[in-house]
C-alpha positions in Angstrom: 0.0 0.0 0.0 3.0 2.4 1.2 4.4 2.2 -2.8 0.8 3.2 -4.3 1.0 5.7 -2.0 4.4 7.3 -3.8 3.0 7.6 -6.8 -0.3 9.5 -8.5 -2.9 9.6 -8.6 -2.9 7.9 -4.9 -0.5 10.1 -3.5 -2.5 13.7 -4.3 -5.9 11.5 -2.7 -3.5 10.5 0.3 -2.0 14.4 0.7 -5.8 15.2 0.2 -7.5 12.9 2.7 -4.6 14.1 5.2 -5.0 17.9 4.9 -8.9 18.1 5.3 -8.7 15.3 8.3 -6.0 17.4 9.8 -8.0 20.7 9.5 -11.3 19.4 10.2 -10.6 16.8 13.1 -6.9 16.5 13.8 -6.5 20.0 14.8 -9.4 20.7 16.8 -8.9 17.5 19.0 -5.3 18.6 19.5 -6.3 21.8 20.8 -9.2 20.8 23.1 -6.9 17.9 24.5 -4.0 20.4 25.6 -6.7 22.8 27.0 -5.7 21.6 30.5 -1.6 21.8 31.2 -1.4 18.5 32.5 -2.4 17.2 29.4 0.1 18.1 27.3 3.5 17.2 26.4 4.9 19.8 28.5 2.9 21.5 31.2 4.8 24.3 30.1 4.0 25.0 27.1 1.8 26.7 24.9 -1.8 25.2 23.3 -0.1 26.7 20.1 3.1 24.8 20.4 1.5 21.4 21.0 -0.4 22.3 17.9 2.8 23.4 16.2 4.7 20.3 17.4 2.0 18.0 16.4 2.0 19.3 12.8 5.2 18.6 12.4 5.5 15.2 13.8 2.8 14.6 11.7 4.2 16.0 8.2 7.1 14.2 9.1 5.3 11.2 9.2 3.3 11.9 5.9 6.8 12.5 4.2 8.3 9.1 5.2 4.9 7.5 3.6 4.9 9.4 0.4 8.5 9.3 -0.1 10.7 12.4 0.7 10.5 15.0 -2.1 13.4 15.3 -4.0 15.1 18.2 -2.7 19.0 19.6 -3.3 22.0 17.4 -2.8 25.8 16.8 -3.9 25.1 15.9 -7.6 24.2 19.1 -8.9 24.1 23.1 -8.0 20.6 24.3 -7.6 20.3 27.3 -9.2 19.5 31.0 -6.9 19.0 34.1 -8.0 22.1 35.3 -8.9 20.8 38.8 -10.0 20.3 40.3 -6.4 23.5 41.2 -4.4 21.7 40.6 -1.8 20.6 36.8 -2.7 22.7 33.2 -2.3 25.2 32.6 -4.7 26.4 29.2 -6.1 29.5 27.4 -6.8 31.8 23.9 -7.5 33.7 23.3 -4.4 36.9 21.3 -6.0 37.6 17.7 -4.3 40.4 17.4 -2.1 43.4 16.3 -3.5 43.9 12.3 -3.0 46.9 12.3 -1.4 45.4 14.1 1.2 42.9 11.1 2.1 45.4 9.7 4.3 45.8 7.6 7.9 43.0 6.3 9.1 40.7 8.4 6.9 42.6 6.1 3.7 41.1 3.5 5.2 37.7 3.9 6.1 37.7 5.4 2.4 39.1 2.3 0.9 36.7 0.3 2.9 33.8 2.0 1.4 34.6 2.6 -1.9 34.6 7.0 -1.3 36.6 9.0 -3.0 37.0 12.6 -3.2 34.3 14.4 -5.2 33.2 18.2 -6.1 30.6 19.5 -4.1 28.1 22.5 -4.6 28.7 25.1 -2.5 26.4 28.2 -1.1 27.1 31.5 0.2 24.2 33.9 2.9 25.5 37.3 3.0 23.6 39.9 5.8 20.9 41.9 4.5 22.3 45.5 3.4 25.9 43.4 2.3 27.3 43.7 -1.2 30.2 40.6 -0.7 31.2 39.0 -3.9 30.8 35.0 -4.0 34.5 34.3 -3.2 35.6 38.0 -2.2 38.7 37.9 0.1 37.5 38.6 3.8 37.3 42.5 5.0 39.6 43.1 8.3 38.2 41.3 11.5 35.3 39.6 9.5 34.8 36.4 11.0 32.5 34.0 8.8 30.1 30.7 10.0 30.9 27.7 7.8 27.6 25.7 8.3 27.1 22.1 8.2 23.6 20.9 8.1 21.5 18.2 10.0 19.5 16.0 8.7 20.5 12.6 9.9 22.8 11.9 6.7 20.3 11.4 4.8 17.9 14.2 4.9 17.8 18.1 4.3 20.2 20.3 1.9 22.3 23.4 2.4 20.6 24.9 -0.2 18.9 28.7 1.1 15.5 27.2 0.1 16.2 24.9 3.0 14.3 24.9 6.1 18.1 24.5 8.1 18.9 28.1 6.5 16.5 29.5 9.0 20.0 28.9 11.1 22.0 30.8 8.9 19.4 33.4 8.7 19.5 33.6 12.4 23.2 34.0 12.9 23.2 36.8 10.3 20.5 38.6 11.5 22.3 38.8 15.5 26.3 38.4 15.1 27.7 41.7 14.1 31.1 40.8 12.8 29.9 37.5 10.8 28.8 38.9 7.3 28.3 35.7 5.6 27.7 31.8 5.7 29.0 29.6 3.9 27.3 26.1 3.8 28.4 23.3 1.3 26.6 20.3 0.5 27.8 16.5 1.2 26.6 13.4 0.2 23.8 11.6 2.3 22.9 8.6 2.5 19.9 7.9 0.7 20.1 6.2 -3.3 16.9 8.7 -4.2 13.8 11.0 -3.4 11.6 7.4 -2.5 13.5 7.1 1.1 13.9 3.1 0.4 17.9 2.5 -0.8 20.8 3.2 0.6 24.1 3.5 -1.4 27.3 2.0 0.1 29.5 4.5 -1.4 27.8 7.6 0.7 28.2 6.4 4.6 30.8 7.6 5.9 33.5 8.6 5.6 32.3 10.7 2.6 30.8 13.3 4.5 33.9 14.2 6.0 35.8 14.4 2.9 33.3 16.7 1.3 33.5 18.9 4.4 37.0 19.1 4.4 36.6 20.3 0.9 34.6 22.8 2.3 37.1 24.1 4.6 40.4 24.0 2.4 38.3 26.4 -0.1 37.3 28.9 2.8 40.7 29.1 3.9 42.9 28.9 0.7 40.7 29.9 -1.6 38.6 33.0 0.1 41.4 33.6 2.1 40.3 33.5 5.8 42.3 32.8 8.6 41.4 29.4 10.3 41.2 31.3 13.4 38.6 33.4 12.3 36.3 31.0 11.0 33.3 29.3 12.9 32.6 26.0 12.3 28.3 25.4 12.9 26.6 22.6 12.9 23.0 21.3 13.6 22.5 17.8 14.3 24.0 16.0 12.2 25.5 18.7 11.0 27.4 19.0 14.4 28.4 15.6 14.7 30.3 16.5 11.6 31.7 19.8 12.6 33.2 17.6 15.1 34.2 15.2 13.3 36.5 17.3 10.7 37.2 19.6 13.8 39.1 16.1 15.2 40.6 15.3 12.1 42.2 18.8 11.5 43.6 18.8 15.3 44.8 14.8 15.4 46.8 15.8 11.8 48.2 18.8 11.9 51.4 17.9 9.6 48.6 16.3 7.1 48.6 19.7 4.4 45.4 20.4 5.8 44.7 24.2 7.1 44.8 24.4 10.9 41.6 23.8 13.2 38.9 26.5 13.6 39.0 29.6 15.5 35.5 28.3 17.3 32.8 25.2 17.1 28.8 25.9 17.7 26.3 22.9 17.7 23.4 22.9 18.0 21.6 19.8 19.2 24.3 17.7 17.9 23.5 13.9 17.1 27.0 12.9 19.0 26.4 9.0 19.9 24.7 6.8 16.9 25.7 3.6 19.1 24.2 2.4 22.3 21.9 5.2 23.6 22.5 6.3 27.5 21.0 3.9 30.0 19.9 5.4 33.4 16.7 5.7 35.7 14.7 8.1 33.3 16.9 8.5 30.3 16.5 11.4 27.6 15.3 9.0 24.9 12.9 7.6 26.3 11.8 10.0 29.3 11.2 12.6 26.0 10.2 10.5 23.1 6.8 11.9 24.1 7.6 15.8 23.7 10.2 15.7 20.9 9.5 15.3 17.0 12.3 12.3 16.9 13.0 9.4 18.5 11.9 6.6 19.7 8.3 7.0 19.7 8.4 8.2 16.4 10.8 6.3 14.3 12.9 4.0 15.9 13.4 1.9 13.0 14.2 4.9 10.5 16.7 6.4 13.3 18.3 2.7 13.3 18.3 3.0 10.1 20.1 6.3 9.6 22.7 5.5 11.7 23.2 2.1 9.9 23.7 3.4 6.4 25.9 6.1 7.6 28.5 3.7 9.1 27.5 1.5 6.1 30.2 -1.4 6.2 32.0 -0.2 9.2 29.2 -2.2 10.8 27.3 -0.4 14.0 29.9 -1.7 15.9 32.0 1.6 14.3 29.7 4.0 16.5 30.3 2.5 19.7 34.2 3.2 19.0 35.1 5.4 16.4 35.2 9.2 17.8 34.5 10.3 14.5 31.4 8.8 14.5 30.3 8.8 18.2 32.3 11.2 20.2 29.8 11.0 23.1 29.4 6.8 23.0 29.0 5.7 26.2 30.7 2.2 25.5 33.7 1.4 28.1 36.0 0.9 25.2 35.6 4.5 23.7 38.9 6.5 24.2 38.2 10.2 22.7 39.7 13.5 24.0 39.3 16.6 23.1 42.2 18.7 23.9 43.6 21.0 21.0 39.8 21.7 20.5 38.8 25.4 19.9 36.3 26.8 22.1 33.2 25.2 21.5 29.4 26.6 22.1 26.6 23.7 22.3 23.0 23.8 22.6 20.5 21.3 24.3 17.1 21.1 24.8 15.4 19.8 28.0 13.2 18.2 25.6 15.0 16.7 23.4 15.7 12.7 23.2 19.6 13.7 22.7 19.7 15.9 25.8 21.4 12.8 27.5 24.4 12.7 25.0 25.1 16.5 24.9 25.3 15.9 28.8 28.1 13.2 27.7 29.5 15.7 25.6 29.9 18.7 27.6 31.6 16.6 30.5 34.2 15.3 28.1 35.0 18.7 26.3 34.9 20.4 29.9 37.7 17.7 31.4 39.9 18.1 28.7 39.4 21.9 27.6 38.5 23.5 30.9 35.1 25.1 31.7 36.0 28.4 29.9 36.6 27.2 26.9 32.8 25.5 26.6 29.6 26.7 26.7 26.8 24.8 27.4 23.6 26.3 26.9 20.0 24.9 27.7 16.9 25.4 27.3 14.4 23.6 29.9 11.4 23.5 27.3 13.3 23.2 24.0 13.2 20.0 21.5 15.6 18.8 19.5 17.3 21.6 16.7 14.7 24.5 17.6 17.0 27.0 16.4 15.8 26.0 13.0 12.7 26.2 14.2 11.2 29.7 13.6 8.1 29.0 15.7 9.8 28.4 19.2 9.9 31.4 20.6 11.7 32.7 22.9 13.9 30.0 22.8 15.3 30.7 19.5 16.2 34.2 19.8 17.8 33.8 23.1 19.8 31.0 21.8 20.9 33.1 19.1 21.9 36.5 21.3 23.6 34.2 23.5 25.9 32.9 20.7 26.4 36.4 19.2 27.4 37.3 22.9 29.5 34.4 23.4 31.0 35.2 19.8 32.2 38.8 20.3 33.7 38.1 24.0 
């Protein structure tokens, strides 16, 4: 039934049936249920954010039946409008040079058959700015290299993409960032049907193509590692730490030196064994956030599957660069060489538990001024691309721009 579903004319009667059930019945029964506090996901919050939360649990849901729509990836730039200053600007990101795939990275590329590859890259600049796509940086300008989440398999960093609402953020309240760069890397998923997997995309490809990413900001634009700040959401930041690791643990490798700072933002850190306890994250908030168990357990087993691909999921009980905040007893990661590092957390979130893990082990081996942990009680997972949760976003954003700047 799922595969009729994918294609027309049962798909349009399935997105049909679902939008007047949702506006007729769904929504009203969601908003007389979280009439009393106690009733809803969070006491604290809002009827209008159950409501909100609820729609997008459930679009989520809809997508995964009907296939996800086929949205920008590594294959090809999508085009912007390169006519306004003002607007995104495109361009090839070149592959890194072979003989830089070296070490350990060698051979978790030889393993899955991953080789270097151009990558489309995109450029924000701040409203009122006139930047050039590649123009050398102005004195003291720092700029936001942005990895997106996404679960490796989802999501673009395309501007048309609902993650830019990050990038839009960052610009809008950091004075002396001017522009984001984000660059695409290859996920995990074979198409737009969400079915196949392709061997040759789990990792380590992501971290080449970021890495591609990085050599072009600094030797191509011209900034100074030390003034560029690695962001990532989800996903994303479990990559911004991974090619943070690999540019400290190789510094003679003819890669650039490590960043000047690292922000993540409700980074997917441990892919292995979630945390155990008495009332852990993943379960004790499957109920309030948009992922986890509760929702998808077998696509989120699934994700992280085809991203270690045939490492085996043995890899992200291990393997830093995978799971940096596994809680298996044969883990050895450190942190020290790290650059100062801000990370976000959600009190709702099913990941809370491992940015816990995180912060502990950045803190021990950085010291506590050189992390910043901030949380938000009420938050759920990645709510800074989120334009509807309010007032967390905003503060989360003034409180990096703050933490920027001191």
């Amino acid at each position: 039934m799922t595969r009729l579903l994918r294609h027309q004319p049962f798909k349009g009667l399935y997105l049909t049936f679902q939008l007047f059930s949702t506006v007729l019945v769904r929504i009203p029964l969601w908003v007389a249920l979280a009439i009393p506090p106690s009733w809803r996901p969070r006491a604290q919050w809002s009827i209008r954010r159950v409501v909100q939360l609820k729609l997008l649990r459930l679009i989520l849901a809809i997508t995964k039946t009907t296939g996800n729509s086929k949205t920008p990836n590594h294959t090809a730039i999508t085009p912007v409008d390169q006519a306004d200053p003002h607007s995104p600007a495109a361009l090839w990101i070149s592959p890194i040079p072979s003989q830089l795939v070296r070490d350990e990275l060698a051979i978790w590329a030889t393993a899955a058959d991953i080789s270097p590859v151009r990558i489309p890259g995109y450029w924000l600049n701040k409203k009122g700015s006139h930047i050039t796509v590649s123009a050398p940086p102005m004195p003291g300008e720092k700029v936001v290299y942005a990895l997106h989440g996404g679960g490796f398999r989802a999501l673009s960093a395309h501007p048309s993409d609902p993650t830019a609402a990050i990038a839009h953020g960052l610009l809008q309240h950091v004075d002396t960032v001017q522009r984001v760069f984000s660059c695409e890397y290859r996920l995990t998923l074979a198409d737009s049907s969400g079915n196949n997997e392709l061997p040759n995309r789990c990792f380590p490809g992501a971290l080449i193509d970021a890495l591609a990413g990085y050599i072009y900001l600094v030797e191509t634009v011209g900034f100074d590692p030390q003034d560029i700040i690695v962001e990532g959401d989800s996903a994303g930041g479990n990559l911004a730490l991974a090619l943070t690791r690999y540019l400290v643990e190789h510094p003679n490798s003819g890669f650039p030196a490590p960043p000047g700072a690292l922000v993540l933002l409700s980074p997917w850190v441990n892919l292995g064994t979630p945390i155990s306890g008495v009332r852990p994250s993943w379960i004790n908030n499957a109920r309030c956030d948009y992922i986890g168990p509760d929702v998808d357990i077998v696509g989120y087993l699934r994700a992280a599957g085809a991203y270690v691909g045939p490492h085996g999921l043995g890899a992200a009980d291990i393997n830093p660069y995978i799971s940096s905040a596994s809680v298996n007893p044969t883990m050895k990661v450190d942190f020290k060489g790290f650059p100062r590092t801000f990370i976000t957390s959600g009190g709702a979130e099913v990941f809370y538990d491992m940015h816990c893990v995180l912060r502990d082990r950045m803190v021990r081996d950085l010291g506590p001024d050189m992390v910043r942990f901030h949380f938000a009680p009420h938050a759920v997972h990645d709510w800074l691309g989120l334009t509807f949760h309010e007032p967390e976003r905003t503060e989360a954003l003034r409180e990096i721009a703050a933490w920027l700047t001191s």
